[in-house]
C-alpha positions as CSV (number, residue, x, y, z in Angstrom):
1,X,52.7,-159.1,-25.0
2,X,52.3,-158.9,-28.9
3,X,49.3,-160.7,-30.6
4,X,49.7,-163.2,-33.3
5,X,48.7,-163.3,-36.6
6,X,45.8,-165.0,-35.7
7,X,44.8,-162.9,-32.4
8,X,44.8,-160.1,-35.0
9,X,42.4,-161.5,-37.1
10,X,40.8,-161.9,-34.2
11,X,40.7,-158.4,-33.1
12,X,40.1,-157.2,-36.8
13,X,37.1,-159.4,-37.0
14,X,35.3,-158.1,-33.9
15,X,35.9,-154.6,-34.9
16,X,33.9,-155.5,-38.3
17,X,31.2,-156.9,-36.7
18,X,31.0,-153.4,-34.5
19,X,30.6,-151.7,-37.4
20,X,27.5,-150.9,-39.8
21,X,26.8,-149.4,-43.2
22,X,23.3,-147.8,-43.2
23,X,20.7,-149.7,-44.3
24,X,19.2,-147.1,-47.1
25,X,19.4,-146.7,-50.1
26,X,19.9,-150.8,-50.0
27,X,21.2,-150.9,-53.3
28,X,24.0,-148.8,-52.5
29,X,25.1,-150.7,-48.9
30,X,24.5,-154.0,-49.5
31,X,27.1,-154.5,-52.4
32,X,29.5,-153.6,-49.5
33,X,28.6,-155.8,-46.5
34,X,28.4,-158.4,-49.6
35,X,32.3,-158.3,-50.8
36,X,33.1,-157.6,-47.2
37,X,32.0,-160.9,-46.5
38,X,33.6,-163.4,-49.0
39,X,36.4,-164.3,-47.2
40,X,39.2,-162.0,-47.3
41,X,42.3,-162.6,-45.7
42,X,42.5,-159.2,-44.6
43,X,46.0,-159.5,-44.2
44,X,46.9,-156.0,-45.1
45,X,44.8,-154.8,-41.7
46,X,46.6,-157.3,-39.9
47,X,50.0,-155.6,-41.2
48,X,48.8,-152.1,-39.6
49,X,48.4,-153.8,-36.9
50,X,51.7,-155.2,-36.7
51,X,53.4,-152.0,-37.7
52,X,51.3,-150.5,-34.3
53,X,53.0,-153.3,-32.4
54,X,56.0,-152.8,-32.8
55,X,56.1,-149.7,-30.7
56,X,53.0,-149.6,-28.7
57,X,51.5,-152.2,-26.0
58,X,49.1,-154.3,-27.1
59,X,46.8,-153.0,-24.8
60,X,46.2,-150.0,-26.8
61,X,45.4,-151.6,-30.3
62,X,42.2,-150.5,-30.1
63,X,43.7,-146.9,-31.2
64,X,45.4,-148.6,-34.5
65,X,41.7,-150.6,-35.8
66,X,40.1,-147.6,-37.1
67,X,43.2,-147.2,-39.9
68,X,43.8,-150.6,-40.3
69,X,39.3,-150.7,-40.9
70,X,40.0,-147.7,-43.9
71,X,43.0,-149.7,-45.3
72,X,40.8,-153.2,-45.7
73,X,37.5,-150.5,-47.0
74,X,40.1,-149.0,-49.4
75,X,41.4,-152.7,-50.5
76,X,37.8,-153.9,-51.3
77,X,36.7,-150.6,-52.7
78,X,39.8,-151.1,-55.2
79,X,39.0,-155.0,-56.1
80,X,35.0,-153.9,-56.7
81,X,36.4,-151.2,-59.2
82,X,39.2,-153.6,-60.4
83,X,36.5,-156.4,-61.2
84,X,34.4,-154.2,-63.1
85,X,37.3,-153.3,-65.1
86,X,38.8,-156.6,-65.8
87,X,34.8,-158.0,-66.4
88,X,35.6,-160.9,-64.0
89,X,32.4,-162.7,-63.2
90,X,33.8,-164.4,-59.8
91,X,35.7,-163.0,-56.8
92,X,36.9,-165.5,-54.5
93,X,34.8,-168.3,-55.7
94,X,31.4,-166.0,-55.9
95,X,29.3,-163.6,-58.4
96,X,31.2,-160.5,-58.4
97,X,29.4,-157.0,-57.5
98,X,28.8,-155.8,-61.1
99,X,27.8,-159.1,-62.0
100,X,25.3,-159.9,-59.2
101,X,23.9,-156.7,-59.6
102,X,25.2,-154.1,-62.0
103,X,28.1,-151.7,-63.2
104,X,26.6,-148.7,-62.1
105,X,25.9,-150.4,-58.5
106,X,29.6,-151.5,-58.5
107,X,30.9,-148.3,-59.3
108,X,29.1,-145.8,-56.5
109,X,29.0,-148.9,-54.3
110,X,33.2,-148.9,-54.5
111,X,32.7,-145.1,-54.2
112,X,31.1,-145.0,-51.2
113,X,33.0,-147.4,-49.0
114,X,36.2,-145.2,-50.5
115,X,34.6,-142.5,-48.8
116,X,34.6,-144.7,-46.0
117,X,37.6,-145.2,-45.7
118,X,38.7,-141.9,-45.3
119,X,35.8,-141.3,-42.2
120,X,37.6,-144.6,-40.8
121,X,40.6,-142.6,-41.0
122,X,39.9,-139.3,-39.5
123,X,38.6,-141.7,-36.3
124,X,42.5,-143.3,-36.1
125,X,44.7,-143.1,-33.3
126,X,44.6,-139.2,-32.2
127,X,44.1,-136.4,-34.0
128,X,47.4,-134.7,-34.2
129,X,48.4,-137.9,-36.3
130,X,45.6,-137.5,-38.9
131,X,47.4,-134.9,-41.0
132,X,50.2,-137.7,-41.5
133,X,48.2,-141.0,-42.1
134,X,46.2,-139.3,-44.9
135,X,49.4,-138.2,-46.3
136,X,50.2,-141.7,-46.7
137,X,46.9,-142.9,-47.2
138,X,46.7,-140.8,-50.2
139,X,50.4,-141.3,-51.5
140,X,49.6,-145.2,-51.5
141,X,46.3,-145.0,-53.0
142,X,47.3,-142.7,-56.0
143,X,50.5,-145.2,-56.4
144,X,47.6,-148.7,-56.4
145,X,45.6,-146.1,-59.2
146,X,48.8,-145.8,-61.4
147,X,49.6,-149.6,-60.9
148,X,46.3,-150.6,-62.1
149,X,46.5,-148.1,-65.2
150,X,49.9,-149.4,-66.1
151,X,48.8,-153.0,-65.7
152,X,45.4,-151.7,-68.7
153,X,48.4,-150.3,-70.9
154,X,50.7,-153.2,-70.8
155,X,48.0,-155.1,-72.3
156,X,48.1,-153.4,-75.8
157,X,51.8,-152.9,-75.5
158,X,54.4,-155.3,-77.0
159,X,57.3,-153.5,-75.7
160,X,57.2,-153.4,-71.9
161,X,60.5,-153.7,-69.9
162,X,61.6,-155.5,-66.8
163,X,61.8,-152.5,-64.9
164,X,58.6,-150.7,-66.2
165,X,56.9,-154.5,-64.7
166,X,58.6,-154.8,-61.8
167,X,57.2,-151.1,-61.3
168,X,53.9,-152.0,-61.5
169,X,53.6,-154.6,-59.4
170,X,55.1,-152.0,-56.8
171,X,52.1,-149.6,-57.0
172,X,49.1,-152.0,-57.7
173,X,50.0,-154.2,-54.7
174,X,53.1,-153.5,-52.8
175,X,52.8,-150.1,-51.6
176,X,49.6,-151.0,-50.0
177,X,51.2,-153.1,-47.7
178,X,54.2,-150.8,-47.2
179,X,51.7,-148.2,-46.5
180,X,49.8,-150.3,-44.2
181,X,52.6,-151.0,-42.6
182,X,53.8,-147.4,-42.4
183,X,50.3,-146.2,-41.1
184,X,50.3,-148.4,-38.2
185,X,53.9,-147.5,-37.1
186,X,52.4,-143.6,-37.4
187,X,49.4,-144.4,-35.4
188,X,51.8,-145.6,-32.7
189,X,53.6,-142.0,-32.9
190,X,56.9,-143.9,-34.1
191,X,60.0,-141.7,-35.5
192,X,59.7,-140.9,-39.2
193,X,62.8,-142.6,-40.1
194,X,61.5,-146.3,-38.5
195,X,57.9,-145.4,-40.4
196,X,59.8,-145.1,-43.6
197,X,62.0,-148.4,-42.9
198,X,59.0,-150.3,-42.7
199,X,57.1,-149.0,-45.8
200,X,60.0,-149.9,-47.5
201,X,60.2,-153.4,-46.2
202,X,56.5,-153.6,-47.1
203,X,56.6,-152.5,-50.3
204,X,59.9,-154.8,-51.3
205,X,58.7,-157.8,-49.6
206,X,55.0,-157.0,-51.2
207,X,57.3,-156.8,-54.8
208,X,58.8,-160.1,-53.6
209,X,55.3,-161.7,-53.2
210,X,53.9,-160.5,-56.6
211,X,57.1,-162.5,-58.2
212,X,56.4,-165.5,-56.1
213,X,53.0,-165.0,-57.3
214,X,54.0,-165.3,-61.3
215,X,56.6,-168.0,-60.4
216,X,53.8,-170.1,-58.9
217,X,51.1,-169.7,-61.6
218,X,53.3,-171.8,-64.3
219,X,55.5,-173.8,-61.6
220,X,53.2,-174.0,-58.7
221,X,51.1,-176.9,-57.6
222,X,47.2,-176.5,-58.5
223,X,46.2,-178.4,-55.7
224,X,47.6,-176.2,-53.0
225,X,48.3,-172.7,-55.6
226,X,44.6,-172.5,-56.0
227,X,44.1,-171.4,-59.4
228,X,44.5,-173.0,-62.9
229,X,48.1,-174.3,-63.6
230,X,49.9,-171.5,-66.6
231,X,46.7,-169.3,-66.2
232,X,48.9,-166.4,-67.0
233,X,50.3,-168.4,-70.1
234,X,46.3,-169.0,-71.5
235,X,45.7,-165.4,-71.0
236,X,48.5,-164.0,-72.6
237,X,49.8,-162.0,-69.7
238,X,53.3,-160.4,-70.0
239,X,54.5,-161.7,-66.7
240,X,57.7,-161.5,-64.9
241,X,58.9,-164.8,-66.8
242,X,57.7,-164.0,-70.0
243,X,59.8,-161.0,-69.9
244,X,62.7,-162.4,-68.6
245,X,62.1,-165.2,-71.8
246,X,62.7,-162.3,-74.1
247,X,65.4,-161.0,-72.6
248,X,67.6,-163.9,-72.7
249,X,66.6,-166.2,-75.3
250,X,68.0,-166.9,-78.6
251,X,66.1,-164.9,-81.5
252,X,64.2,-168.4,-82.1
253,X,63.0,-169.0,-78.7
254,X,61.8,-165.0,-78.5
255,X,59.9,-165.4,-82.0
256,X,58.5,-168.8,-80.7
257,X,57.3,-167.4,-77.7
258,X,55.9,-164.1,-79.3
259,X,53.7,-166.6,-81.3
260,X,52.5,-168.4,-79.0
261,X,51.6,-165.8,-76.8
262,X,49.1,-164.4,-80.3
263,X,47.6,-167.6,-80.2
264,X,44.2,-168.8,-78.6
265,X,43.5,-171.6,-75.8
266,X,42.0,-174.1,-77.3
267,X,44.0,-176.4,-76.8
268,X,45.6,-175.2,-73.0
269,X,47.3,-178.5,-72.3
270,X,49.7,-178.2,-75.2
271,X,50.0,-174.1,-74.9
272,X,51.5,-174.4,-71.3
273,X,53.5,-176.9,-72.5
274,X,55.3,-175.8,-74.8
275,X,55.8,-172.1,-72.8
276,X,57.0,-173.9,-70.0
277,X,59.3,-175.5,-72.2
278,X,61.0,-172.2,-73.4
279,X,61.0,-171.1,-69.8
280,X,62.5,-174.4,-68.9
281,X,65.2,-174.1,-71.7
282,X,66.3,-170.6,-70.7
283,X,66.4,-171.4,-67.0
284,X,63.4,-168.8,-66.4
285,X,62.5,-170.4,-62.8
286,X,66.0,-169.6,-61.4
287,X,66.4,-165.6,-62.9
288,X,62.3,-165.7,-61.3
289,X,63.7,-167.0,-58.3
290,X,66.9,-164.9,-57.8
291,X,65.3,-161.7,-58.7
292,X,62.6,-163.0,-55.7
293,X,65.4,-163.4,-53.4
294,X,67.1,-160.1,-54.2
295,X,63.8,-158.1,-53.3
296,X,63.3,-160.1,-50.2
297,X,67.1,-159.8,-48.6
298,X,66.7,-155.9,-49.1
299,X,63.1,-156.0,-47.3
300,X,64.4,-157.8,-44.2
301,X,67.5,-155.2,-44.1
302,X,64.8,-152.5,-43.9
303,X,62.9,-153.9,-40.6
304,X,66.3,-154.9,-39.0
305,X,67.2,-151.2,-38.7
306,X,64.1,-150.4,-37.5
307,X,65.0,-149.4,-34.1
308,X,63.1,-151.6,-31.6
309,X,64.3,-154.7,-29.4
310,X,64.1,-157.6,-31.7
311,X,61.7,-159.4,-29.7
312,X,59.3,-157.1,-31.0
313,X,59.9,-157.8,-34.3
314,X,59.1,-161.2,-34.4
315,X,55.4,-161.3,-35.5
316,X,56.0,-159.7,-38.4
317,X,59.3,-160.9,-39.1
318,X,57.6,-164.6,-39.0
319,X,54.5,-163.6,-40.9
320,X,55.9,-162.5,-43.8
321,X,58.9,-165.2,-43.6
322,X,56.1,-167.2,-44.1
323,X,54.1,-165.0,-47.2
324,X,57.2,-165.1,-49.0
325,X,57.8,-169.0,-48.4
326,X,54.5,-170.0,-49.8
327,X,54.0,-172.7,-52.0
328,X,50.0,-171.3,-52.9
């Protein structure tokens, strides 16, 4: 019998509380069982362990929770080095690790649960199937390292493409669920050609979330998104819509837009109004929400030729039917 999302959790949870960082030197461990427990979803574990499922009983899940421990050590390792860069003073709702106690703690703090991560990893499923999890392990995290570099660079460029973008978003995000994904159909010792099929539908459906994602930010409602209404337009960010904007628009709207993206936000109210009025007047919401679509129909081809019975897809059909139908 399959577990659900929340069974998963479940299971994932239990496993955390199994395990221990050492308690010296303090000032190295604690930054970890500290990020480790602001509330995560921990979703990408959860995807391992759906991969797992899909070919094994669910009796022998406890062989798939060692990788699926690495890839949520290798997640928060990435957001501790990823806050540092970005000098955000909050992660989900509380003081960050550089900021609560300093960069040099965040840095060999992130290190060392990196290094984790790989110990986690050597520990998964059995040892003949080592070899090929690290190969993916390490494929994915050197794609999340050139994701985050492009995402540094396209902040002093003014001439970044729709595909270079869409491209990003790929390797700082998506590939880490396709890979989690992947690594859990490898722990279960499935063929090479389903492993593959399901990477892929990770990493398109993960491509399809990360448009949501810019789509909701402008369009989405605050109440149930989360975050400040147009915070990408107050921040200047070259998302997916302000790209498309460019691409489309008359030579007036373009040069309107390229202004107001130089300006401040003092006054946000009247900023995000009149960018959502050039992504209104351009139809921006319906390209966002096509190009969505056209990433998610070619994820769900991937898992349907994955060859298993149907039934065993549905978990993780259902759970990312669902990521991708978000309205926060």
């Amino acid at each position: 019998m399959m577990h659900t999302l929340p069974e998963l959790l479940e299971r994932i949870a239990e496993y955390a509380g199994e395990q221990s960082f050492p308690v010296n030197p303090r000032q190295l461990y604690e930054p970890c069982d500290y990020i480790l427990t602001l509330g995560g979803k921990r979703l990408r574990p959860a995807t391992l362990l759906m991969g797992y499922e899909l070919f094994r009983d669910s009796d022998t899940l406890a062989e798939a929770l060692p990788a699926a421990w690495a890839v949520e050590l290798f997640h928060n390792f990435s957001l501790m080095h990823d806050d540092i860069m970005d000098a955000a003073p909050l992660r989900r709702g509380q003081p960050t690790v550089h900021t609560r106690w300093n960069t040099t703690t965040g840095i060999l703090s992130g290190d060392v649960m990196l290094i984790y991560a790989y110990q986690f990893l050597s520990h998964a499923a059995t040892p003949d199937m080592v070899p090929a999890l690290l190969e993916t392990f390490n494929r994915v995290a050197i794609g999340v390292c050139e994701g985050q570099q492009m995402d540094v660079d396209f902040e002093t460029r003014d001439n970044v493409t729709i595909p270079e973008y869409l491209r990003m978003i790929e390797l700082k995000t998506a590939v880490l669920l396709g890979g989690a994904l992947e690594m859990g159909a490898l722990c279960a010792g499935a063929h090479q050609d389903d492993a593959q099929h399901l990477y892929h539908f990770g990493r398109l459906a993960g491509t399809a979330f990360q448009i949501q994602d810019d789509l909701l930010d402008t369009y989405g409602d605050p109440a149930k998104f989360g975050k400040q209404e147009g915070g990408d337009i107050l921040q200047n960010k070259k998302t997916l819509l302000v790209l498309k904007t460019l691409e489309v628009a008359s030579e007036a709207d373009c040069a309107e837009l390229n202004q107001l993206m130089e300006t401040g936000s003092e006054h946000p109210d009247a900023k995000i109004a009149a960018v959502r009025n050039l992504f209104d007047r351009n139809n921006i919401p319906t390209h966002i929400e096509a190009a969505k679509q056209q990433y998610q129909e070619e994820a769900f081809r991937h898992l349907d030729a994955v060859q298993v019975p149907e039934e065993r897809k549905t978990v993780v059909r259902s759970f990312m039917e669902a990521l991708l139908g978000r309205e926060y």
